[in-house]
N, C-alpha and C positions, 0 to 999 in steps of 0.2 A: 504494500500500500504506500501511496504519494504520502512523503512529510507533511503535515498539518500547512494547511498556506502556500506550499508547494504548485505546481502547475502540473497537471497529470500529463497534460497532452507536451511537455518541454520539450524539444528537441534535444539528444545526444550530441557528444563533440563531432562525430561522423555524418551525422544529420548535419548541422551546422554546417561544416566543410562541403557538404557535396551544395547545401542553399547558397553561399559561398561562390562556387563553382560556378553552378548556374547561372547563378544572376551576374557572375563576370564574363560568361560567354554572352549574357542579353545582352546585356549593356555595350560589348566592344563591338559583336556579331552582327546581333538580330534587329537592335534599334534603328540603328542608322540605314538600313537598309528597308526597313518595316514599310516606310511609305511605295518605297519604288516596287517592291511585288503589287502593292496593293492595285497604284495607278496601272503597271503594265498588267498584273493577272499569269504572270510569268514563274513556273514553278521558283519556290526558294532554292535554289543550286546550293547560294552559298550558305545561307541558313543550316541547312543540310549536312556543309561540310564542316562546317563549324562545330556542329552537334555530334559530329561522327571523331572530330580530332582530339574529341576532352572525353574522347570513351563515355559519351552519355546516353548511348544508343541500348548499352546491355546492363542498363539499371537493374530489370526484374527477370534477366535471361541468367537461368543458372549457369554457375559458374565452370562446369562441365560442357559446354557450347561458346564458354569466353565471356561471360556475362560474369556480373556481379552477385548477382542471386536477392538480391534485396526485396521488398513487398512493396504493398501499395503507398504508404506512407513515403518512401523515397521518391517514388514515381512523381507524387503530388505536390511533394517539395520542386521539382524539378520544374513540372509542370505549370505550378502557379510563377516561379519566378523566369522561364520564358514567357507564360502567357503577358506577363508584366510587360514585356516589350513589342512582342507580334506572336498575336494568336495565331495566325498563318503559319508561323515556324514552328509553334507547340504542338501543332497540330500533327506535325510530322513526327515528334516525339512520342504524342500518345497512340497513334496507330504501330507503332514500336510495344512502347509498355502495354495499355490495355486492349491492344485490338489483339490479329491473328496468332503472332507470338508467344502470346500470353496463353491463347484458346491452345495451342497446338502442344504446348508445354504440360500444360495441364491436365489435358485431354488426350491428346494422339500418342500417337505409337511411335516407337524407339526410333524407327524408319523415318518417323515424319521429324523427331526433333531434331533427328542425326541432318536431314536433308536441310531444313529450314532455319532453326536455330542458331548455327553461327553465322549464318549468314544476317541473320538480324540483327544481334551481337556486335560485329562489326560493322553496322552500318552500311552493307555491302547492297541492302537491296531494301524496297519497300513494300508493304503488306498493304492491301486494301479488305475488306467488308463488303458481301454482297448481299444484304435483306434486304431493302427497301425495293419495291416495283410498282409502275403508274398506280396499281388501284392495291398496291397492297404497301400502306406505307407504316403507321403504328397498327394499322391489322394484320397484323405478321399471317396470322390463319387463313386469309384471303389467297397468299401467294401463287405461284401457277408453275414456277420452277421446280422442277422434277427430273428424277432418274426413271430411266427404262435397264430394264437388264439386257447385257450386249455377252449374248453365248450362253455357254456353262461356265459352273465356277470351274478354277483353277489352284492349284498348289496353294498359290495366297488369299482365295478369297474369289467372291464375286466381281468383275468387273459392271461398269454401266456405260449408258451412254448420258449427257447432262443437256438437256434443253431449256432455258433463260432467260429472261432479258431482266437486268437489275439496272435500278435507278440511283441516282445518289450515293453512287463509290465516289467515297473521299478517297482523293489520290488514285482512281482506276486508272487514269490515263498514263501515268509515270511508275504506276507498282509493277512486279517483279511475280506476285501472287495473290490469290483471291482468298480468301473465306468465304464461300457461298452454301447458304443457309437452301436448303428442295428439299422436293418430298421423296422421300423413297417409294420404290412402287406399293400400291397399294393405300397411299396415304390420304387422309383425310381429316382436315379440321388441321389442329394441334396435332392428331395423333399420325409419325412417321415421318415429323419434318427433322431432319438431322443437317450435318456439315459435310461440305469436303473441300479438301484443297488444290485448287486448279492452278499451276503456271500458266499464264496468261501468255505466254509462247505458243501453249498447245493449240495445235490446226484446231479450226472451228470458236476460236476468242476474235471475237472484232468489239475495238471500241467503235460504241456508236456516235457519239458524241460527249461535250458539255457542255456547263449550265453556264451563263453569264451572271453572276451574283451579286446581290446588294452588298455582302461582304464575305470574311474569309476568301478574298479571293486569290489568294496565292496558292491556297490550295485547291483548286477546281474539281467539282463532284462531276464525275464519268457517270456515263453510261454504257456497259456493256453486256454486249450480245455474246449468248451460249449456244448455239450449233453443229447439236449432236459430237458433241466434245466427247472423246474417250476419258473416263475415269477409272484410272488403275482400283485393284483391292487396296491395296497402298497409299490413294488418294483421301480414301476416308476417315476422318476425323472422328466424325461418330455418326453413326447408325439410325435411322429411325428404323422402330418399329410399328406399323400399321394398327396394332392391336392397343397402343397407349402411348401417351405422350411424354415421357419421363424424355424423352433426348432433348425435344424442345423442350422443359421446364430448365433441363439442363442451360441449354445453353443460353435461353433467358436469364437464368439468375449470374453467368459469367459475364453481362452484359453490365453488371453492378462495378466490376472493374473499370469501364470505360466510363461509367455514369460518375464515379467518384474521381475522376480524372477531367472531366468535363466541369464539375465543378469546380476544380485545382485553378484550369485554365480562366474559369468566369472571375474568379478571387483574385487571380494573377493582374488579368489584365482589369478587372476596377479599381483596386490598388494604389497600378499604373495613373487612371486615371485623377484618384483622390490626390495621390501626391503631385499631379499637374496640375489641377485647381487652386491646392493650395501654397505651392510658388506663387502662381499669377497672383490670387488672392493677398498674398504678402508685396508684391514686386509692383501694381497697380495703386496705382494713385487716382483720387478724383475727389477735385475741391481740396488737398490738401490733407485726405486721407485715403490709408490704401484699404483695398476692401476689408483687408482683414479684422479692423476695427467693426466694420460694421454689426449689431446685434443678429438682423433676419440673416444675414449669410452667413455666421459665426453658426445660427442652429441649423444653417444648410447641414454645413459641414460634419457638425453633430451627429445626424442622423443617417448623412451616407455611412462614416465611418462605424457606429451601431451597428445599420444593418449587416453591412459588411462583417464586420467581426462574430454575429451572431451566427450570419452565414459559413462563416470560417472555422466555428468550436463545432457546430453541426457535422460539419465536413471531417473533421478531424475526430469526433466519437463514433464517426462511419470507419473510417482507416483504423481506426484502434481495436475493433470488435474485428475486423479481419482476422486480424494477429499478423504476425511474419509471412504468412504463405497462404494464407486464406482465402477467402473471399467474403466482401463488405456483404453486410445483412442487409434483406432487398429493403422493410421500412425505413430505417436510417438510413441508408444510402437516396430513398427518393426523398425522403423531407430534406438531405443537405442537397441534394439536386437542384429540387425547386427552388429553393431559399435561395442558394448560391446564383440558379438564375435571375429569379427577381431582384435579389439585392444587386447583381451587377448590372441589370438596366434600370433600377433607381440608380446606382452613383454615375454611372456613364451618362443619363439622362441628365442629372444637375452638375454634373461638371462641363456639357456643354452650356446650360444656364449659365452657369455660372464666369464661362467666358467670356458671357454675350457675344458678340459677334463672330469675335475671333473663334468660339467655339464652333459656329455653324461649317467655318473655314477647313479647310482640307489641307490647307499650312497648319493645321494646329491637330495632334494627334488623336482627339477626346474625339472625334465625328468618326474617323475609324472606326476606332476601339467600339464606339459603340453599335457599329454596324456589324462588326466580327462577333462578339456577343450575343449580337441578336438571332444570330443562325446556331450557337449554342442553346438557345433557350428552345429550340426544334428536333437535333440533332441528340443521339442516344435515348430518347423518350422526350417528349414534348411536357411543357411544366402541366399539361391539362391530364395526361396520361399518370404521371406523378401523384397528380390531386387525387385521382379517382382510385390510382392502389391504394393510397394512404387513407382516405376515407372507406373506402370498401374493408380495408383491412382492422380498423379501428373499431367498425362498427359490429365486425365478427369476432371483436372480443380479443382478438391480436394489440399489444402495447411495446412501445419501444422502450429501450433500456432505460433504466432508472429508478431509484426508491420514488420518486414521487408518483410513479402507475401502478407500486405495487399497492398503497394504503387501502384502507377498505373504504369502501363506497357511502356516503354520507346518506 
């Protein structure tokens, strides 16, 4: 137990050094660059190679594939302090830490961590996510992406064939490999949707396109097409079976990795923002004082930093219930989601306030930021999908950690 007074959630000296870390590659790397992916839409190259030269690529890759081996908490450390500079570049960090990597480690076979894992590790290659499709986007059950069986099985297993079209890969167009969420034959609803992993090399992968975005646009969501792709026994990740749905429960709840990284990123980069409001707010003058003086934007200030921080302990009692190698518990992981999202479009919101004009301006960073933001509050579950687990789950008698849900009912 924490010393009396103590701070449960304190970082370690190794925590420290790796936040340290990070935010010394933001700051030299990712900042000064942040605008110019944004206006061109042009992958981060350098971003990229900056995040791959300070070994920040194999935070949560065991150390057995070259990786570090650490959990979610480092991840988030990492993540909120590039988000602090360009979400765009974080972005490519966490499709490292909580996307395919993470799923393949955890999840697949020796064959698949052997094939993919150092390669993620070093940096050498990028992992994209395929769930989302036109009419199946938080209705994951809706999906249409399926396996056919291609022969008999073999020594290793059944082969298939994979038929697709996935919307909204972050990074399809530049990754290396898919994680793509179908149904196995026979599937239906929930029950039989499993994974596999496709190199995006293999005949029958065309991108279709991307999206032109209000933000995050350094990193551009693909669309790509699957035709009648061959999929090794070896490709599978995990399995559905047609008779129930545990594979998808599965891999819904490893989806909490990427949700509690999502909020790292929105922490990061509101942060960013509060501490640019309040230089200007110090460094502006009018009439002979600078805003800082002033009472009404003195409780601006207040209440972004509040939320923020509230969102921040939330986030951080999601990482701790992980442990070392776990995986974050799906209620707390969506209440620091939501929170984290809402709290970073309130402070991104009043920090462009608050620079009146110059805020509105695209020479001043807070219009960004809040535009990159805004497409987290979508992305890994939308805050409206959030609300409804946390209330459906509340209301069936489900409570998140803490003596204050255990007392008895008044």
């Amino acid at each position: 137990m924490p010393a009396h007074g103590s701070d449960p959630f304190a970082e370690t000296e190794d925590q420290q050094s790796l936040r340290s870390l990070a935010r010394e590659v933001a700051e030299r790397d990712l900042a000064p660059m942040a605008r110019h992916w944004d206006e061109t839409e042009e992958f981060p190259q350098g971003s990229w190679d900056a995040i791959r030269k300070a070994d920040l690529f194999g935070i949560t890759i065991g150390e057995q594939w070259g990786g570090m081996g650490m959990g979610d908490i480092e991840a988030a450390i990492v993540l909120e302090e590039l988000g602090r500079a360009c979400v765009s570049s974080a972005i490519l960090a966490q499709l490292t830490f909580n996307g395919p990597p993470r799923a393949i480690e955890h999840l697949g076979t020796d064959a698949l961590r052997d094939r993919w894992l150092p390669m993620a590790a070093a940096g050498d290659a990028l992992f994209c996510i395929g769930i989302s499709e036109t009419e199946a986007g938080s209705a994951v059950n809706h999906m249409r992406a399926k396996l056919t069986v291609d022969g008999p099985p073999g020594p290793n297993g059944q082969a298939f064939r994979l038929n697709a079209y996935k919307n909204y890969v972050t990074g399809g167009h530049k990754a290396k490999a898919c994680l793509v969420w179908c149904r196995f034959p026979g599937s239906e609803g929930t029950k039989g949707i499993g994974a596999v992993v496709v190199d995006l090399d293999t005949e029958g992968v065309t991108l279709a396109g991307t999206h032109e975005k209000m933000g995050l646009r350094g990193t551009s969501e693909a669309e790509l097409a699957f035709e009648d792709v061959r999929i090794e026994p070896e490709d599978v990740l995990l399995a559905g079976d047609p008779t129930n749905s545990e594979s998808f429960k599965t891999l819904i709840g490893h989806i909490n990795h990427e949700r509690c990284g999502n909020a790292a990123m929105c922490i990061g980069a509101a942060q960013g923002s509060l501490e640019y409001a309040i230089r200007y707010m110090n460094d502006r003058v009018v009439g002979g004082k600078s805003l800082a003086e002033l009472q009404g934007l003195q409780w601006k200030i207040a209440d972004m930093a509040t939320e923020l921080e509230a969102a921040r302990l939330l986030m951080k009692r999601a990482l701790h219930l992980a442990g070392p190698h776990g995986t974050p518990p799906p209620l707390e992981t969506a209440m620091a989601k939501s929170a984290a999202n809402l709290a970073a479009k309130r402070v991104c919101d009043e920090a462009i306030q608050l620079l009146g004009g110059y805020g509105f301006s695209r020479e001043y960073p807070v219009e960004r930021v809040y535009r990159d933001i805004r497409g987290l509050c979508i992305g890994a579950g939308t805050v409206e999908i959030q609300r409804n687990f946390i209330g459906a789950n509340l209301l069936r008698g489900a409570t998140p950690s803490g003596d204050a849900w255990k007392r008895p009912a008044l």
